[in-house]
FIKOLZA-1660 file (N, C-alpha, C; in steps of 0.1 Angstrom, whole numbers, plus 5000, padded with zeros to 4 digits):
% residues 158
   i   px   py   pz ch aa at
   1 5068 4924 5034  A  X  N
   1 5055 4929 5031  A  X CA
   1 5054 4943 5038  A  X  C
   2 5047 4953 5029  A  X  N
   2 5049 4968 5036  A  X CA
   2 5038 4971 5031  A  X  C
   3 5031 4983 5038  A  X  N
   3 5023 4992 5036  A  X CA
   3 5030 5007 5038  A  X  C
   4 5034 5015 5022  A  X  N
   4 5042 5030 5026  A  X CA
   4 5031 5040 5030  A  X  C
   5 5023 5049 5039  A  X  N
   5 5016 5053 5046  A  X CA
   5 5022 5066 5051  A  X  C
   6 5029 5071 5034  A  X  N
   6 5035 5085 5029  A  X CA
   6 5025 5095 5031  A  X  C
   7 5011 5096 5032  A  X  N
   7 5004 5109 5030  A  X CA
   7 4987 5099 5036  A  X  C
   8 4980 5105 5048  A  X  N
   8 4967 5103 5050  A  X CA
   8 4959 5099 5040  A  X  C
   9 4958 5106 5027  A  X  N
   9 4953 5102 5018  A  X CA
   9 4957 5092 5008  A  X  C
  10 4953 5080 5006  A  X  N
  10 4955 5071 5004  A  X CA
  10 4965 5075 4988  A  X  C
  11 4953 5081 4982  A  X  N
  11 4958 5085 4968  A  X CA
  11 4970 5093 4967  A  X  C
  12 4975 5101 4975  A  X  N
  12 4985 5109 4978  A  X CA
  12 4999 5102 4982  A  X  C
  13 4994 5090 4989  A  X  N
  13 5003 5083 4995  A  X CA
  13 5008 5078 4981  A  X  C
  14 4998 5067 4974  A  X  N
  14 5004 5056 4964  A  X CA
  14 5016 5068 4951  A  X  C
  15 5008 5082 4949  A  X  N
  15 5016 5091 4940  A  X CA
  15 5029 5093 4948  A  X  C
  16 5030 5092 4959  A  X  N
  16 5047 5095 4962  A  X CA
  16 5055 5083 4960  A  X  C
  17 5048 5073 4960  A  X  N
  17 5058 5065 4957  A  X CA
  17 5071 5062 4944  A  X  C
  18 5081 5061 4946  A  X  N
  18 5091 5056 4937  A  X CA
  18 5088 5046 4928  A  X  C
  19 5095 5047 4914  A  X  N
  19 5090 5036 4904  A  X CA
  19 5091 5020 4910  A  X  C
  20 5103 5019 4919  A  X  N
  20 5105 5006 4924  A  X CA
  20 5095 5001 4932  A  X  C
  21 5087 5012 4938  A  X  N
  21 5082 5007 4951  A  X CA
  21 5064 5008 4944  A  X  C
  22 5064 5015 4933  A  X  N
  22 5056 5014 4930  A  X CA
  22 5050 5002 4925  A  X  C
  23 5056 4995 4916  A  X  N
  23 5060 4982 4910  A  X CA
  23 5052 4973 4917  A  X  C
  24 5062 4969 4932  A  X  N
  24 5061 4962 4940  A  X CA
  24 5052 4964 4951  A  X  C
  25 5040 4976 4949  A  X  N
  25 5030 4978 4958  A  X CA
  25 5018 4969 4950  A  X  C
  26 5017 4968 4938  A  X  N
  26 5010 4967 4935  A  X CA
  26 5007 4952 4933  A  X  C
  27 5014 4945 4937  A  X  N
  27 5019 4930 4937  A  X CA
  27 5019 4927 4956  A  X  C
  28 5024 4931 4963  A  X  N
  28 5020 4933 4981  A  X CA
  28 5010 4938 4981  A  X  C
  29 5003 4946 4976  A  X  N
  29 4989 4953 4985  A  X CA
  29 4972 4940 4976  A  X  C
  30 4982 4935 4970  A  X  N
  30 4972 4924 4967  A  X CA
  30 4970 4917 4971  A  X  C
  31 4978 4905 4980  A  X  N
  31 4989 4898 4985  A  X CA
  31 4977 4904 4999  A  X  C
  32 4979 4915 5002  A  X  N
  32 4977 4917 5016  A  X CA
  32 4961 4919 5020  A  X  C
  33 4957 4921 5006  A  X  N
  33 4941 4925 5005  A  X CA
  33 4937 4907 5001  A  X  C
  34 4945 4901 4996  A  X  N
  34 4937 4888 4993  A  X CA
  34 4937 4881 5010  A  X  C
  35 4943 4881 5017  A  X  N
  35 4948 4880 5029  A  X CA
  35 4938 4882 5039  A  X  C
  36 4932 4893 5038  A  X  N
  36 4923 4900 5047  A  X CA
  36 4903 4893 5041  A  X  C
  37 4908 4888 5028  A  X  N
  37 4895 4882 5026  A  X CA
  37 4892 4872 5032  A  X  C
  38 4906 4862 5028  A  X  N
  38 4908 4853 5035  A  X CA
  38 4905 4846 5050  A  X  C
  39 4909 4858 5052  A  X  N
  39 4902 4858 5073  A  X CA
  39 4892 4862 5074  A  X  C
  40 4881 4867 5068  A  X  N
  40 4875 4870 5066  A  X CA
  40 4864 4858 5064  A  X  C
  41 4871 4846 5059  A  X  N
  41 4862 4838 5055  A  X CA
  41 4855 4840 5046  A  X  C
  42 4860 4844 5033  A  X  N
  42 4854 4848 5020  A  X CA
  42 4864 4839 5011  A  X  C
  43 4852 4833 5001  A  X  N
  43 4865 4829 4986  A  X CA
  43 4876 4840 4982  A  X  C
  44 4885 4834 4978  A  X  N
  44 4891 4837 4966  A  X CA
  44 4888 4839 4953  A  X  C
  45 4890 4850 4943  A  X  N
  45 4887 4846 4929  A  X CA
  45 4903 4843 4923  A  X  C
  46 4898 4832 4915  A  X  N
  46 4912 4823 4907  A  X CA
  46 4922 4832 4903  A  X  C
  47 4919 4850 4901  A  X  N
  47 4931 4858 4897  A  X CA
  47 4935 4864 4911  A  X  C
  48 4931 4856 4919  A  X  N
  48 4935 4868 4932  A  X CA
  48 4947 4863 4933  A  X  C
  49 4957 4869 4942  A  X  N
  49 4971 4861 4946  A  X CA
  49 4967 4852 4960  A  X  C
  50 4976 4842 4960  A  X  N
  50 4973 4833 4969  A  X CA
  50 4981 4842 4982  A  X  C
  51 4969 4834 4991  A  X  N
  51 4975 4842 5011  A  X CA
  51 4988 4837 5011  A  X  C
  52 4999 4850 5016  A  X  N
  52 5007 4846 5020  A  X CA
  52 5008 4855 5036  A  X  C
  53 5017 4844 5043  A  X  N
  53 5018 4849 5060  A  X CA
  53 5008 4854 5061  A  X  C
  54 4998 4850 5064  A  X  N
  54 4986 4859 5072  A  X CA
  54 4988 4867 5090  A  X  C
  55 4999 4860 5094  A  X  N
  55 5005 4862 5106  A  X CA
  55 5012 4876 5106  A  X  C
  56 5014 4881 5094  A  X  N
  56 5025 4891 5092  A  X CA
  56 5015 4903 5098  A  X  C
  57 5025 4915 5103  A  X  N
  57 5024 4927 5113  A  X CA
  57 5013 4934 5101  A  X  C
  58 5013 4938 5094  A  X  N
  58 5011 4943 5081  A  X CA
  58 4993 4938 5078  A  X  C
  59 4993 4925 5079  A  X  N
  59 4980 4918 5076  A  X CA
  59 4972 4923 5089  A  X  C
  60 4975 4920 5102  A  X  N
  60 4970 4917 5112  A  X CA
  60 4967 4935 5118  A  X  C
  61 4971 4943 5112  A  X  N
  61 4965 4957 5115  A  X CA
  61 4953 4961 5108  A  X  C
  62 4952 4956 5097  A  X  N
  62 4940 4956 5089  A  X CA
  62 4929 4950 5096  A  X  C
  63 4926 4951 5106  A  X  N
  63 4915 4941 5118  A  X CA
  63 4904 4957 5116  A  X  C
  64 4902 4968 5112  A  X  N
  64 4896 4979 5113  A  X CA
  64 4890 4980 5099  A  X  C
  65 4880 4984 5098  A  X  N
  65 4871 4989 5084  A  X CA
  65 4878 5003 5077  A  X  C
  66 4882 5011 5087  A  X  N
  66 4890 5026 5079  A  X CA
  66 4901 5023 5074  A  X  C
  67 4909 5010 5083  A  X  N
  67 4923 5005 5074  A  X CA
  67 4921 4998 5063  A  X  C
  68 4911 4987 5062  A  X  N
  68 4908 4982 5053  A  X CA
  68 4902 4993 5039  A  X  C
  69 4898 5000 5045  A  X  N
  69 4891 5010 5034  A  X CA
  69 4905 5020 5029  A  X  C
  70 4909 5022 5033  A  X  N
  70 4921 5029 5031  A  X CA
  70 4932 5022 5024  A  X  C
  71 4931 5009 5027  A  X  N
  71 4942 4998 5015  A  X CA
  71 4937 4996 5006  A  X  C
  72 4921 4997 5001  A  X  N
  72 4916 4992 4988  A  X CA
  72 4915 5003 4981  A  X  C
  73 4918 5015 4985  A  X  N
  73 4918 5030 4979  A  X CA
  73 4929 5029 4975  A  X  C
  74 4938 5027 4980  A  X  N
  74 4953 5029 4981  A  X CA
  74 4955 5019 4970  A  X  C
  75 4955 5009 4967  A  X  N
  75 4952 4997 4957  A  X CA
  75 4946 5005 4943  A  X  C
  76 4937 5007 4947  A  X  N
  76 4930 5015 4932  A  X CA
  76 4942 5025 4930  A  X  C
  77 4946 5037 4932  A  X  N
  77 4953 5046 4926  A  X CA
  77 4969 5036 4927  A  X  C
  78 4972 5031 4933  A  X  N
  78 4985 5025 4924  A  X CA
  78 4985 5018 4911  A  X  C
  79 4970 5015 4909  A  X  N
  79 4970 5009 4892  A  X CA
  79 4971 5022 4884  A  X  C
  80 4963 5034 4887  A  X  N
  80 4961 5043 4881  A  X CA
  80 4970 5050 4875  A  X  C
  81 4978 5050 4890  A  X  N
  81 4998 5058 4887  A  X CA
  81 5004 5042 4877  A  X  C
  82 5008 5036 4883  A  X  N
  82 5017 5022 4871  A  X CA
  82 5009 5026 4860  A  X  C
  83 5001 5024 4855  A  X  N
  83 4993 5029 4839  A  X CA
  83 4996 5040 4837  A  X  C
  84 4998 5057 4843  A  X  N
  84 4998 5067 4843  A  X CA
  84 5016 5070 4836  A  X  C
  85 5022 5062 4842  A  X  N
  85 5035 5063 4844  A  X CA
  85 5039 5056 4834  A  X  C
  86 5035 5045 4828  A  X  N
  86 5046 5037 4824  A  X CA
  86 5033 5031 4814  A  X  C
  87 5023 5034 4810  A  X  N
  87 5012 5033 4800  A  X CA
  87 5010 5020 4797  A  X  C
  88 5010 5012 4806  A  X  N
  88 5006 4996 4809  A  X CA
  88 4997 4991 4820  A  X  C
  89 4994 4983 4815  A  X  N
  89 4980 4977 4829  A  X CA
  89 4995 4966 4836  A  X  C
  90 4994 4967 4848  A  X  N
  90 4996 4955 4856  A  X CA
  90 4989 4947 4854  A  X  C
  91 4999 4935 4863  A  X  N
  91 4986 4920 4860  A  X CA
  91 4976 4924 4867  A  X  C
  92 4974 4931 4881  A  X  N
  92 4967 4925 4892  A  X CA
  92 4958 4939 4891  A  X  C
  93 4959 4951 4881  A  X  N
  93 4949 4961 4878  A  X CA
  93 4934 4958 4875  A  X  C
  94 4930 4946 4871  A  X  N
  94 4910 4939 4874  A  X CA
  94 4912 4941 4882  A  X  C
  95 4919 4943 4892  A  X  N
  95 4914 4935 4910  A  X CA
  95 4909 4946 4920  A  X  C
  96 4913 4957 4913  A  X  N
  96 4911 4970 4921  A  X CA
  96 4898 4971 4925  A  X  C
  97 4887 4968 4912  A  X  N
  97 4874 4975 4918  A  X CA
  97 4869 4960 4922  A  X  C
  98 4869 4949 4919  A  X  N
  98 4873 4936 4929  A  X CA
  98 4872 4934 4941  A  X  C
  99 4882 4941 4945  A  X  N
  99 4887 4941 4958  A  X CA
  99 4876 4954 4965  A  X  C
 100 4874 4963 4957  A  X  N
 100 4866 4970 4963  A  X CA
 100 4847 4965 4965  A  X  C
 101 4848 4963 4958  A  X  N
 101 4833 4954 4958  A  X CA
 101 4830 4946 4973  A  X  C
 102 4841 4936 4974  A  X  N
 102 4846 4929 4986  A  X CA
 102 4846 4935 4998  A  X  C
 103 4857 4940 4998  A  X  N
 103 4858 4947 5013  A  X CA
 103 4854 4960 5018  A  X  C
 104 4846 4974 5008  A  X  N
 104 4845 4985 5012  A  X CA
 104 4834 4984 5019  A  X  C
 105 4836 4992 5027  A  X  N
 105 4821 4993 5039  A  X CA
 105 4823 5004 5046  A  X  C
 106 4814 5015 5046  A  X  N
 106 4812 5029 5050  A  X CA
 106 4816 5030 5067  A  X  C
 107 4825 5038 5067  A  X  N
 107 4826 5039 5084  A  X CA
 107 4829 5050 5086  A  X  C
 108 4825 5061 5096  A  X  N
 108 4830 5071 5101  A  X CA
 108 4843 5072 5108  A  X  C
 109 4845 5059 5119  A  X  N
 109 4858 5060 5126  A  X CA
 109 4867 5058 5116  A  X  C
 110 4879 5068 5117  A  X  N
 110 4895 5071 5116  A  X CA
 110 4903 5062 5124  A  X  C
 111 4908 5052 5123  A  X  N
 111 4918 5046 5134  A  X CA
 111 4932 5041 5121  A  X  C
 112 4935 5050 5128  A  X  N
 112 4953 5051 5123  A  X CA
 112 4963 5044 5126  A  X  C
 113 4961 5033 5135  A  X  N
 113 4965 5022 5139  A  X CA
 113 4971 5017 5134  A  X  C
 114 4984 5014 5118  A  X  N
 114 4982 5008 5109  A  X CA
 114 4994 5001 5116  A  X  C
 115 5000 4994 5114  A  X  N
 115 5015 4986 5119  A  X CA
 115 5027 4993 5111  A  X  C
 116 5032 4995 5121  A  X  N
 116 5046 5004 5113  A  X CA
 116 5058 4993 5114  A  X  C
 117 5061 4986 5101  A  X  N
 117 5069 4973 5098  A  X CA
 117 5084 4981 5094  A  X  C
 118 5095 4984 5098  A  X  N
 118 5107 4990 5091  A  X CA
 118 5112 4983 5097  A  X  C
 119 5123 4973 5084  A  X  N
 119 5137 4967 5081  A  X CA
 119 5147 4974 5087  A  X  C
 120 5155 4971 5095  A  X  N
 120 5169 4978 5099  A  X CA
 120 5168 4992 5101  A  X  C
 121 5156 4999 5106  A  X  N
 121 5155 5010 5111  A  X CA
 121 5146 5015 5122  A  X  C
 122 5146 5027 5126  A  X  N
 122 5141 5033 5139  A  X CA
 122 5135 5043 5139  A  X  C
 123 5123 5046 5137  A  X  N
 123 5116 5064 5134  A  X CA
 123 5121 5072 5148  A  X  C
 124 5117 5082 5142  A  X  N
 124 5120 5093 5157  A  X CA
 124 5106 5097 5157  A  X  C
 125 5095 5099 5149  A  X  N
 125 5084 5098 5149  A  X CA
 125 5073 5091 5152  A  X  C
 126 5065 5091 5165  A  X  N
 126 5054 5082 5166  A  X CA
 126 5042 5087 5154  A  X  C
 127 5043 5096 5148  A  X  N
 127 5026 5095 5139  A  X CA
 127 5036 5088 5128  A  X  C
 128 5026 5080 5123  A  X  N
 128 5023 5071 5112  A  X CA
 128 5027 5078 5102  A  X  C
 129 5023 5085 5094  A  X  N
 129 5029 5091 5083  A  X CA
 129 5040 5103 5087  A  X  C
 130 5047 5105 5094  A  X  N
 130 5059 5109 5096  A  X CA
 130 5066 5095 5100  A  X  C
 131 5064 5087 5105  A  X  N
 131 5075 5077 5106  A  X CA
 131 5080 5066 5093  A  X  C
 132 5068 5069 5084  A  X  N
 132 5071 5064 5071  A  X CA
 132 5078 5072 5060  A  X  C
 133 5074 5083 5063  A  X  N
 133 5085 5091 5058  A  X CA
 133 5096 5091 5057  A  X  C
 134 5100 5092 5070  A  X  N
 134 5119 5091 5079  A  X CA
 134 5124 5081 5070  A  X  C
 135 5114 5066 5072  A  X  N
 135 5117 5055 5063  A  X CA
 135 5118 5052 5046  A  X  C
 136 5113 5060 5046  A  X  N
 136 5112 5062 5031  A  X CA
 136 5128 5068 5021  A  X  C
 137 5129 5081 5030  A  X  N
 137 5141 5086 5028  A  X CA
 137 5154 5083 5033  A  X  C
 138 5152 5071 5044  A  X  N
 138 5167 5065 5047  A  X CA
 138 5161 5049 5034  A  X  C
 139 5156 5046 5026  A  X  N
 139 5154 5037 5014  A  X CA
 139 5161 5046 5006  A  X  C
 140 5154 5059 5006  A  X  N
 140 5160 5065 4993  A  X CA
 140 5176 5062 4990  A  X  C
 141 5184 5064 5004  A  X  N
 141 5195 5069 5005  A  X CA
 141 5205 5054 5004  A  X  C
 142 5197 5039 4999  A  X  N
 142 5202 5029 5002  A  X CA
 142 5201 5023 4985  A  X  C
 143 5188 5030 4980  A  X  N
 143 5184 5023 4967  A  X CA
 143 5194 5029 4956  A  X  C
 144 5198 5021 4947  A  X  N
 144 5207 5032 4939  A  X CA
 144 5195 5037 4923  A  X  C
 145 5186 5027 4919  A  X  N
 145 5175 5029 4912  A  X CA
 145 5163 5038 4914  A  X  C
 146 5166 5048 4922  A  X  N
 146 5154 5053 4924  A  X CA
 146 5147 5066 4917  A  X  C
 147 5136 5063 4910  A  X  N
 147 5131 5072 4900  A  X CA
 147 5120 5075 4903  A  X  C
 148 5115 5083 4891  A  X  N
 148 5098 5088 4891  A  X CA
 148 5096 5093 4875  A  X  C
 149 5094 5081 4869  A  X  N
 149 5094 5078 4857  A  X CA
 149 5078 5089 4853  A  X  C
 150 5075 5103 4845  A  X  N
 150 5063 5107 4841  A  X CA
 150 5058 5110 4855  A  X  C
 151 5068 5113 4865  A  X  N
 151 5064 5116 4881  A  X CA
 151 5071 5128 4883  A  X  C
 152 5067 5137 4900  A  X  N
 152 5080 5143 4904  A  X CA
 152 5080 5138 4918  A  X  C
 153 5091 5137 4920  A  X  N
 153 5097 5132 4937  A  X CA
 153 5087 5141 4945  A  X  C
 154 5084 5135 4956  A  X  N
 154 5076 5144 4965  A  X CA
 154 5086 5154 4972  A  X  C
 155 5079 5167 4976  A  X  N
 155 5088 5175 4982  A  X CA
 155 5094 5173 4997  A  X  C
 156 5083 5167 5004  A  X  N
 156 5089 5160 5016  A  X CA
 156 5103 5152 5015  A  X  C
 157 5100 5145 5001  A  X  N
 157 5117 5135 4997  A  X CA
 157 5126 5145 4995  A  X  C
 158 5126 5157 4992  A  X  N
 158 5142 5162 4984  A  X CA
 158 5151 5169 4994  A  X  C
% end
């Protein structure tokens, strides 16, 4: 389970992502947002995905309203790009303004806090979106599928 936290801006972030990862953000960041309702002590709606590991690094940084707010943003423009890109709704594209309904709530504080979760690697970077970066581009260098289908690679990637 990951959160890519490619660009401050939520929207910015979900457009760098690769067709693969795009895919699969959009199926995890649901996953991670149904999760957070969950602890929350809120229903479920019957389309949401069921909690998985709520214990996970990834869930348990979301304990902040600006992270929270920042995942349901990030959530909305990955439906927008998957549709944009590849001219199909995902299953889990209702859920965007769903989830926003749910969990947005206006906050001034910035806490950047988010959990930096990387498989078989090591940033040299402590800020948060430079260390997802680093990560990003040692995936690049492992994935042999990697595209941007009606996209262009970010220039940070090339």
């Amino acid at each position: 389970m990951q959160l890519f936290i490619l660009d401050r801006s939520p929207e910015l972030s979900a457009l760098a992502l690769s067709d693969i990862h795009l895919r699969k953000m959009c199926l995890e960041t649901a996953q991670i947002l149904s999760a957070v309702i969950h602890i929350q002590n809120r229903p479920l709606t019957p389309d949401m995905p069921k909690v998985y590991n709520i214990n996970h690094p990834v869930i348990k940084a979301l304990d902040s309203q600006f992270r929270i707010n920042w995942t349901t943003a990030y959530f909305q423009t990955l439906h927008k790009e998957y549709f944009r890109r590849f001219r199909k709704y995902h299953a889990y594209a209702s859920l965007a303004q769903i989830y926003r309904q749910i969990l947005f709530r206006q906050t001034d504080i910035e806490d950047w806090n988010f959990a930096k979760v990387f498989k078989d690697f090591t940033p040299v970077s402590a800020d948060i979106v430079s260390a997802y970066r680093e990560y990003y581009r040692f995936k690049k260098s492992i994935i042999k599928n990697w595209y941007y289908t009606n996209a262009d690679e970010p220039e940070w990637l090339k």
